[in-house]
C-alpha positions, 0 to 999 in steps of 0.5 A: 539690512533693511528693506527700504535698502534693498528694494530698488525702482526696478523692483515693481512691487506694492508695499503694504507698510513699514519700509524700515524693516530689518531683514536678516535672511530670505526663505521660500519654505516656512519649515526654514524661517527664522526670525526677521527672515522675508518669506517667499510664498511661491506656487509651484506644481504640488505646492501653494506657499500662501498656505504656509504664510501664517506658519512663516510669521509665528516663527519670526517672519518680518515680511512676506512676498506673494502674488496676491493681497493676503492677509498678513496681520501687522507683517509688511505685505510686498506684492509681486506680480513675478515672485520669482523675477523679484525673489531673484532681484531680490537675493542678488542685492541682498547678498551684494552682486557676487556674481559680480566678482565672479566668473561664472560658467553656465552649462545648459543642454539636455545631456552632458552638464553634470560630466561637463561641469566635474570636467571643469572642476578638474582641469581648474585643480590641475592647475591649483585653482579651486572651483565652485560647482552646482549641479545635480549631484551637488553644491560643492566648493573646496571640502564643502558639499551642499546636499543637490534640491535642484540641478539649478537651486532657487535664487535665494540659494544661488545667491548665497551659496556663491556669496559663502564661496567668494567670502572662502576665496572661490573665484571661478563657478562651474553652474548647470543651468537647466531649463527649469531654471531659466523659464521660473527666473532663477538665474535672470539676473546673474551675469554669466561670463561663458555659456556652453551649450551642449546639445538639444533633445527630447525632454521635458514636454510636459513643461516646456511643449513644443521642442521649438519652446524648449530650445528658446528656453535654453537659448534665452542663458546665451542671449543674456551674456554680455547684458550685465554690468561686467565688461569682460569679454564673454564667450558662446561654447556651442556644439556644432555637431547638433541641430540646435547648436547649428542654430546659433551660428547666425544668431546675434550674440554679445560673446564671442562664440567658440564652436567645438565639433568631431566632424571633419566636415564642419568649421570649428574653433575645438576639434577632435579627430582621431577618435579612439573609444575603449572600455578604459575610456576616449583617446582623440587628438585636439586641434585649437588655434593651430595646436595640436595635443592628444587627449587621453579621458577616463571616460568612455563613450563618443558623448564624453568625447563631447563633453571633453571637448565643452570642458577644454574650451570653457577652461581656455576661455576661462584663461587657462594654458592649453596644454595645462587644460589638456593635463587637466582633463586628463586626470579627471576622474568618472563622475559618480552615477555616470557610466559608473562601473560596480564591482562584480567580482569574480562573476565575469559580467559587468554592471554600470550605472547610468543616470540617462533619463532620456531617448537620447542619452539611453542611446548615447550609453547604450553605444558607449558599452557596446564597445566593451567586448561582451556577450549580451547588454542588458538593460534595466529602465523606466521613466519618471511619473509627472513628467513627459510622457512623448518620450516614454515609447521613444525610450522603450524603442531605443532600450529593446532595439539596442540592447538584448534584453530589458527589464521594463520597470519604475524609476521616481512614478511620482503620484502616477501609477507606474503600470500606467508608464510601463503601458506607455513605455510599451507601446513604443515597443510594439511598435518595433514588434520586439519581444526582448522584454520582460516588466517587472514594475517594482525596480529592486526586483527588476535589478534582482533578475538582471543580475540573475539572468547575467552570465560570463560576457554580459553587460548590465545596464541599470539606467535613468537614476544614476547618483540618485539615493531616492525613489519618489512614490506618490508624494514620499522620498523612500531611500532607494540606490541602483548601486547599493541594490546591485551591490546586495544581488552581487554579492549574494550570486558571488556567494552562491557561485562560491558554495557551488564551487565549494560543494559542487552540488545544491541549490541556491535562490535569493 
């Protein structure tokens, strides 16, 4: 395709020169140029992409994007003053508007969009419709999976990860929409067909400021329905229950919007009553439109009653049979890093992992267990480095007032020094005057000792990385897995309760 095709009036942008130039792909990162790509020299947080623009036309670039006259030698130079706005105009025409032909479900929300979106996935299998999913964990279609960037790729990959899935006949998108996404322009332009919207709560301050700004953020995806070219009717799937949700009651949106709550003093389009929370997951009754089903989820928690409940209206929305969509959620399985259980064999404690990463889904996870019969819940956290730093104190606050003990340690400390995030983690927990604590900054140690401390009746709790395989120290990606870790220090106390056993005598240590 060649750029005097792609670009359009409502692309404000300079040339340089030579609008007849053959494009054949789109890249932000010189490392994936190839030969007649566009390159986007983007500026981020850790990174400068007018650094790799030379790097870009030795390996074939045809032209070059950026937000400043640069030198590019005999390469056309297009100048954005929104690079990302452009790159995602941009990547839409050049990969031919397949939200167009798509029905394109965003789930945005603090907590809840990864469960909610593998909700959806389910309920479309049951009724033998495949689903495309984006998300955190991963970009996945049929037997395809796409290693997760972001939990909201960059346009480019949007654009083209959707084309791949309407060309593999994929007519139905589950995508999480984060907030990071919305402020830098990734998804400005896709014309979404249903929005749910989960709930609202502390998280990325440092980005976003004030709560006030973070809620505008998210508000700005259900303000865009009903703005494209699709005519379909769109819908609004809000959470009643929270503060945030209840601000959109008034608000003038082009969807129809489709409340779902638990309270029984709330009007709602879906409701659950009769809730039922168990070790083996959430039983409630649904009420929609004058029916009635009962709702029996693997999941367990009062959240994933919620997420249960965000699911079941964007897929009737979506035109799926009701009772069908109940079956469907029914069958669907616990999402991997979720309250996921490890097998702890015959030790008689319990190990879950969990990817709460903020104030409120640590207290969220932390209720759902305490459902479980158990002796004592042990918590092992920390809080990610370069990021909020109000939420640090409010985590550790909620860590050691709801649970017996925590381990106090690292999660991804970026280019921080993670003594100096335990500091700010503790000062929320001298606030409360507790002692339940110990900081073990380095995270397999922290995971070693809970696992040490557990006894018949525990409950381990290893929260905030979830699904995650990585740990992100100063600018590195070191290979790190909450999982593989606990399933190491399992194994070994399971060997040394079998030599006791065994010997009935002696001494073991890891």
């Amino acid at each position: 395709m060649r750029l005097k095709d792609i670009l359009s009036d409502n692309m404000k942008v300079f040339v340089s020169d030579n609008l007849d130039v053959e494009i054949l792909g789109i890249s932000y990162d010189s490392r994936t140029v190839q030969n007649g790509y566009i390159f986007f020299a983007l500026t981020g947080h850790n990174t400068n992409g007018g650094k790799y623009i030379n790097e870009a036309i030795k390996k074939g670039a045809s032209v070059i994007v950026s937000h400043l006259k640069v030198e590019t030698g005999k390469v056309p130079l297009i100048i954005a003053e929104d690079i990302f706005r452009f790159m995602s105009i941009f990547s839409a025409k050049f990969y031919n508007y397949p939200d167009k032909e798509l029905n394109i479900i965003g789930v945005t929300g603090t907590n809840g969009k990864t469960t909610v979106t593998y909700m959806i996935d389910s309920i479309f299998a049951h009724v033998g419709i495949d689903c495309g999913v984006m998300g955190t964990i991963s970009y996945r279609y049929k037997d395809k999976v796409i290693e997760a960037s972001n939990t909201t790729p960059q346009a480019p990959d949007i654009y083209r990860i959707m084309r791949e899935m309407l060309n593999d006949g994929i007519k139905h998108i589950a995508m999480e929409v984060s907030s990071h996404a919305l402020s830098l322009g990734r998804v400005c332009d896709i014309d979404f067909d249903i929005v749910v919207f989960t709930n609202l709560s502390q998280d990325h301050l440092d980005f976003h400021k004030t709560m006030d700004s973070y809620f505008e953020t998210k508000s700005v995806l259900l303000y865009s329905l009903g703005t494209g070219e699709k005519k379909n009717v769109k819908f609004a799937i809000i959470n009643i229950d929270d503060k945030y949700g209840k601000k959109f009651v008034g608000m003038d949106l082009n969807a129809e919007k489709k409340f779902y709550s638990i309270s029984d003093k709330i009007e709602a389009d879906f409701k659950a009553q009769n809730i039922n929370l168990s070790s083996s997951g959430s039983k409630f009754d649904l009420l929609y439109a004058s029916k009635t089903a009962k709702v029996n989820i693997k999941h367990f928690g009062l959240h994933n009653v919620y997420n249960g409940l965000a699911a079941l209206a964007a897929t009737i929305c979506s035109g799926i049979e009701f009772h069908k969509a109940i079956e469907g959620l029914n069958s669907a399985r616990q999402v991997i890093g979720r309250l996921e259980r490890v097998d702890t064999g015959h030790l008689g404690f319990e190990v879950f992992i969990d990817y709460a990463h903020t104030e409120d889904a640590l207290k969220n996870v932390i209720q759902a267990i305490k459902k479980i019969k158990h002796k004592r819940i042990i918590t092992v956290f920390g809080c990610g480095g370069d990021r909020d730093r109000t939420k640090r104190p409010l985590m550790g606050k909620v860590a050691v007032e709801m649970s017996d003990f925590v381990f106090v340690t690292s999660d991804n400390p970026r280019t921080e020094d993670p003594n100096f995030i335990v500091l700010d983690i503790e000062s929320g927990i001298k606030r409360v005057y507790k002692t339940n604590y110990k900081v073990v900054v380095e995270r397999e140690e922290a995971i070693k000792e809970a696992i040490i401390m557990a006894d018949k009746g525990d409950i381990v709790l290893l929260a905030g990385k979830g699904h995650e395989t990585y740990q992100r120290i100063g600018l590195d990606k070191i290979h790190f897995s909450d999982i593989e870790v606990a399933i190491k220090y399992i194994a070994l106390k399971n060997q040394k309760e079998s030599i006791l056993s065994e010997a009935e005598q002696g001494e073991f240590s890891f």
